[in-house]
N, C-alpha and C positions, 0 to 999 in steps of 0.2 A: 504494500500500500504506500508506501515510504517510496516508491522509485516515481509509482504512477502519480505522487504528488509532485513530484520533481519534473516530471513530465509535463503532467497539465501545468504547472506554472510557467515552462519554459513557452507554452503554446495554448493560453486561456482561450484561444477561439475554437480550440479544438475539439469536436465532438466528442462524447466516451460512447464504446458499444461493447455490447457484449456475446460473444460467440464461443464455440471450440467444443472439442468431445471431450468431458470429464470425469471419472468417479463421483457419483450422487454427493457425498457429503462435501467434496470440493466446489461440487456446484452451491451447494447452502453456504461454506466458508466464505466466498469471496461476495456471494449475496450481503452476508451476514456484513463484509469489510466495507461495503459502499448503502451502508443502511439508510446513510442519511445525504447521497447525495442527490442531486438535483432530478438529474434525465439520463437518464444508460437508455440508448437504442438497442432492442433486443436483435438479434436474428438465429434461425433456425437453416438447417443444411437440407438442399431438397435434393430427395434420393435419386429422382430422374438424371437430374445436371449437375449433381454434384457440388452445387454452387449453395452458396450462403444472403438468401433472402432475409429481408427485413420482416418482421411482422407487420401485417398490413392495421390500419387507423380506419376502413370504412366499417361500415356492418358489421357484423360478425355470426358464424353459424352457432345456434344456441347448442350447450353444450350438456343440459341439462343435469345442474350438478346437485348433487342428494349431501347432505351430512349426517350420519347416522352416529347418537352418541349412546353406548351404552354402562350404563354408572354401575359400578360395585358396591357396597358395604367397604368400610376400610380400605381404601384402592392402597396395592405398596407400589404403584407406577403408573402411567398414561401411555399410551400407545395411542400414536395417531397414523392411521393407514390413508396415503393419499395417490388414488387411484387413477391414471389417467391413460396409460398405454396399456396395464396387465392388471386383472387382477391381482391383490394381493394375501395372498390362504393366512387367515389367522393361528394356522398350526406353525406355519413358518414364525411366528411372532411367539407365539405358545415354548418353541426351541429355544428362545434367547430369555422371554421375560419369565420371573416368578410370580405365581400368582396369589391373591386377586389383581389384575389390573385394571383399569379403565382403559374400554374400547372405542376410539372412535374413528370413523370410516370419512373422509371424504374422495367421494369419485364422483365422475362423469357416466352420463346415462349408457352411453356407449364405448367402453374402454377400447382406443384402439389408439396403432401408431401414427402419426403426424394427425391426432386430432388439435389443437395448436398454433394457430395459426394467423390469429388476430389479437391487438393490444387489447381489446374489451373483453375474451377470455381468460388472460393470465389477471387482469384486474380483480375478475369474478370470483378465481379461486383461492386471489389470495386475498382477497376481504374475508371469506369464510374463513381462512385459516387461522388470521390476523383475529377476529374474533372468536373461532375454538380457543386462541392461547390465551385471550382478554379473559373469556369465563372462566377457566383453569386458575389463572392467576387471584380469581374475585372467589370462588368458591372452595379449594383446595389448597393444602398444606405447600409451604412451597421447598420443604424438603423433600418433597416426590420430586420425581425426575422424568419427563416429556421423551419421550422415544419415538423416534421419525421415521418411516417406512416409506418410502415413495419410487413410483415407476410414471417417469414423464420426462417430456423435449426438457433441455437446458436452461433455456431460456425463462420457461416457470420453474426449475431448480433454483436458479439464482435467484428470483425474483420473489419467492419463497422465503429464500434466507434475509431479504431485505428487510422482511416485517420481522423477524424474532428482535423484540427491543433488547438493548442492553442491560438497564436498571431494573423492567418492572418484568420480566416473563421468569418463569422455571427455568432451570439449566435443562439443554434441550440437548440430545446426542442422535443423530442423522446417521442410519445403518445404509452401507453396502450391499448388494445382493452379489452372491456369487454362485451361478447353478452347478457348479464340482466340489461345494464346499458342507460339510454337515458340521452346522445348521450352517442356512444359505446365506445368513446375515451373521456374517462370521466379522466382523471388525465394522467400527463406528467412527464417529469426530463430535467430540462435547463442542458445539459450535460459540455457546456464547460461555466462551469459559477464558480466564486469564491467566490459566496456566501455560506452560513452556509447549512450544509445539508439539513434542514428543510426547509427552503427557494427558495432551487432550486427545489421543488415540484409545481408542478402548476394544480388547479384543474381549469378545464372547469366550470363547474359548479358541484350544490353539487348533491351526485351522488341519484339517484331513479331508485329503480329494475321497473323493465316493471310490475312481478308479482305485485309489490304496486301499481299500478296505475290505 
C-alpha cells in the first residue's frame, strides 16, 4: 500500500483499477487495504478474448440475491457462505468450524460463472454483506470470530473486502478453497487483523492431497 501511495502521489491524475487472478482471501486483503478510498475501477477477464473489461454503469441483469440467516443458541463462530459462481456445501464448513455456529448464506438466485458483470450488482451484494457484519456487530459477542467462505469474479472479492470496517466489525478470516485438499478450506487470512503478515495466516489443519491418502 506504501509503494501505490508513492505512486499515486507521483501521478494524482491517475486513475486506480482493479484486476488480476488471485487467491480469494488476497482478493478481500487488498479490498480490505483500499477500504476507504475514493473510486477503484473494477474489471473482470472475458473468457472469449481473453481481455480484461471494465464493468459496465448501464442497467444491470437482476441477480436475484437471497440472505438466508440461521441463528444458534450460544453460537462459538459465524460463518458466512457467499455464493455467486458455486455452491457452497455447509459440510465443507462443518470440516473447519466447531460447533454450534451461526449460518449464514448469501447467494444469487442462479449461481453460475461470469454472472458479474455490472457496477449495480457488486453494489447489491455488498450492501447485504456490509449489513450481515452491521447486525453481527449490534447483536453478538465480539469475541466470536466471522469466517468467510466465498466463490465469485474478483472484482466482488475485492470489493467485499472494502466494506469489513477496521474499528467496529468482528475479526473476520477469509478461507481458500482447495478441491485436493481434506478439508477443502484448508488455510485462511485474518483480514482485518494487525498482526505481522505471517501470522495472520491461519491453517485449519496441515494440509493432505486426497491423491496421498
Amino acid at each position: 500500500m506504501n509503494d501505490f501511495l508513492k505512486l499515486f502521489k507521483a501521478n494524482p491524475e491517475a486513475k486506480t483499477c482493479y484486476y488480476g487472478i488471485v487467491h480469494i482471501p488476497l482478493q478481500f486483503c487488498v479490498g480490505y487495504a483500499f477500504s476507504t478510498w475514493p473510486k477503484v475501477l473494477l474489471f473482470e477477464l472475458d473468457r472469449n478474448t481473453n481481455c480484461w473489461d471494465q464493468l459496465a454503469n448501464s442497467d444491470s441483469p437482476e441477480v436475484e440475491l437471497n440472505v438466508i440467516i440461521s441463528q444458534v443458541t450460544n453460537p462459538v463462530a459465524v460463518a458466512i457462505r457467499i455464493a455467486i459462481s458455486f455452491d457452497i456445501l455447509k459440510s465443507d464448513v462443518d470440516d473447519v468450524l466447531s460447533q454450534p455456529y451461526e449460518d449464514i448464506l448469501i447467494q444469487i438466485g442462479k449461481r453460475r460463472i461470469d454472472a458479474i458483470s455490472h457496477y449495480s450488482q457488486v453494489n447489491k451484494i455488498c450492501q447485504a454483506f456490509r449489513q450481515v457484519l452491521d447486525d453481527l456487530h449490534n447483536r453478538l459477542d465480539k469475541s466470536l470470530v466471522v469466517h468467510i467462505f466465498y466463490t465469485g469474479p474478483v472484482s466482488l472479492g475485492f470489493s467485499l473486502g472494502r466494506r469489513i470496517s477496521r474499528t467496529i466489525h468482528h475479526q473476520v478470516i477469509v478461507y481458500n478453497y482447495t478441491a485436493n485438499t481434506q478439508p477443502c478450506y484448508a488455510w485462511g487470512i485474518k483480514i482485518n487483523s494487525n498482526n505481522t503478515p505471517a501470522s495472520r495466516v491461519v491453517w485449519t489443519t496441515p494440509i493432505i492431497t486426497k491423491t496421498q491418502e
